[in-house]
C-alpha angles and dihedrals in degrees: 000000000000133000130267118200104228107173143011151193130189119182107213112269119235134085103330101185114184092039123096127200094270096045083057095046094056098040095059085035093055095043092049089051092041089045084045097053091221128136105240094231085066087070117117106191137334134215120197108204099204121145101197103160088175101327098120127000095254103104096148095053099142095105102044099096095065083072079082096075139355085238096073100062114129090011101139116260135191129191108215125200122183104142120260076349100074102106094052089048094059090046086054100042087055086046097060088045092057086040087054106049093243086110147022107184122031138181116211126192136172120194145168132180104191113151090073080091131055114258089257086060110047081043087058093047084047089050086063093072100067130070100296094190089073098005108053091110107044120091116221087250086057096050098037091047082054083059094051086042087051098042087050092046092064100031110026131258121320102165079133088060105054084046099059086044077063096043094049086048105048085046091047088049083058081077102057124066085206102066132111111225108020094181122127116205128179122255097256082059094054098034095048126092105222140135085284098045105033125171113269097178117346130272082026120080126187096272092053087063130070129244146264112257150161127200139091152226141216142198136201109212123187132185108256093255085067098039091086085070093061131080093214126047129179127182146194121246087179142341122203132184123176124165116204124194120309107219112070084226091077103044125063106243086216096049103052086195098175093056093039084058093050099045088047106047090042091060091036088060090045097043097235137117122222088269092049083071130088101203146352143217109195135174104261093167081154123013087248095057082057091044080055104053090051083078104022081064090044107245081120133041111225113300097013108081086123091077094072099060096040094052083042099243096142100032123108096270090029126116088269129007131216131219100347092173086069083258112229097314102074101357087054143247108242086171105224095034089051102087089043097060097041078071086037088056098034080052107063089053103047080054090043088234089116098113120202087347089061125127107224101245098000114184119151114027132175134226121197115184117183126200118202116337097342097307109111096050111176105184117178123182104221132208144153112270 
């Protein structure tokens, strides 16, 4: 017996001064019940994906959501952190409740709240989720700007095309009233180091990283012999999660192993291949890590990611586009909420109910959720029930 996503909310991403965690956490969780058409006593448990890691005071943040309604009162209810992770691996944690025969009917949400700090602050809670023995004292801009050095290193310099990932996403977020940042800009703009667009940690500038959100997303998820009382209905084809090691010592920066596993044994499971697909929403928490899962997922062999944005593949009109929604980089990264609204997203356009962001005939879709520097890797094969 596996789940069905059935319905679905999603508050905009961006600086949401004047809501706190918990407001967030209630507002997608009340728009995912109400899309869902469920009474929240039917409820059977619930799992909140949020990384914190000092972001807000609420450590223990499990039980806010029964502030929504009185019904919900003693429904179990689990707090996951896995990183940026965090929101896939409460979708997958429901969905091997429902597998196992412990729930019928479950209510996911993934939520962050992080501009309650400075950037130098939410750059320091980020920081917490590397290895903190030899990389206490590296930023993820500076880790993941070792991936793009190290990527250069072996296959020449594409800060270009790291530009031009920005510029599809920012153009793609101009589609989605959620998003955090809906601003095109043109690729000198993006490829140009100035005072607006300074050098983080070379080769990465400001507009290769993502940006600084709150906000948050939330699933129902049923067990398939309830499915038949819903109106929309979402599968999965396949789920994988693989963590590889923690410490960057151990991992090769030009292989992304962990992704690359995800990715192959997903689409072994499903029985497809990355072109069998008709759209993808994948972790681009920097434009290299994107570069990257062109070829982790296997559009482009090693070292040639580039081809797929400039034959237009992965563009908005291409053969399979990535990351419609405008991904992490434009749409925003609120950590924990981050994995929960990739289904949301995948979602709507397996449902057609995608509006102006919607793939013409969608009909298998990928998300690809990443935690740390490629080692929590979440990767589910999507498809209409």
């Amino acid at each position: 017996m596996d789940a069905r996503i059935v319905g679905w909310g999603h508050t905009p991403f961006g600086r949401l001064e004047g809501k706190s965690l918990e407001d967030l956490i209630i507002e997608a969780a009340q728009e995912a019940i109400s899309h869902a058409g469920i009474p929240p006593k039917d409820i059977d448990a619930i799992w909140l994906g949020n990384f914190n890691s000092g972001m807000v005071p609420d450590g223990f943040a499990s039980s806010l959501v029964l502030g929504l309604d009185d019904d919900l009162r003693f429904t179990p209810a689990t707090r996951l952190e896995n990183a940026c992770a965090s929101g896939s691996a409460a979708v997958y944690a429901a969905r091997d409740a429902i597998r196992a025969g412990s729930a019928k009917v479950t209510l996911v949400i993934g939520a962050e709240k992080m501009t309650a700090l400075d950037t130098a602050g939410v750059t320091k809670a980020l920081a917490g989720a590397s290895y903190q023995k030899e990389e206490a004292d590296m930023s993820f801009p500076a880790i993941f700007g070792q991936f793009a050095g190290a990527y250069f290193d072996a296959h020449g310099d594409h800060s270009e095309t790291l530009a031009k990932i920005a510029q599809k996403n920012h153009k793609n977020a101009m589609n989605n009233p959620l998003a955090h940042l809906r601003r095109e800009f043109d690729l000198d703009f993006f490829n140009q180091v100035s005072d607006k667009n300074p050098l983080i940690a070379p080769p990465l500038r400001l507009t290769d990283c993502s940006l600084i959100s709150d906000g948050a997303a939330a699933l129902i998820m049923v067990s398939e012999d309830r499915a038949p009382d819903f109106k929309h209905q979402v599968a999965f084809r396949s789920a994988v999660h693989v963590n590889d090691f923690l410490p960057m010592s151990k991992r090769d920066p030009l292989k992304f192993e962990g992704p690359k596993e995800a990715f192959s044994r997903a689409f072994k499971l499903a029985g497809i291949s990355a072109m069998d697909l008709d759209f993808a929403e994948v972790h681009d928490c920097f434009t290299i890590a994107e570069l990257m899962v062109y070829e982790a997922m296997g559009l482009a062999k090693p070292g040639q990611g580039a081809s797929v944005i400039e034959d237009g593949t992965v563009l908005a009109d291409g053969a399979m586009p990535v990351n419609l929604s405008g991904g992490l980089k434009a749409k925003g990264h609120p950590v924990g909420a981050t994995g929960v609204s990739m289904h949301v997203m995948a979602s709507m356009q397996l449902t057609g109910t995608a509006g102006d962001l919607q793939k013409k005939d969608a009909a298998l879709g990928c998300v690809f959720n990443m935690g740390g520097s490629g080692v929590a890797n979440y990767c589910s094969i999507l498809e209409p029930a």
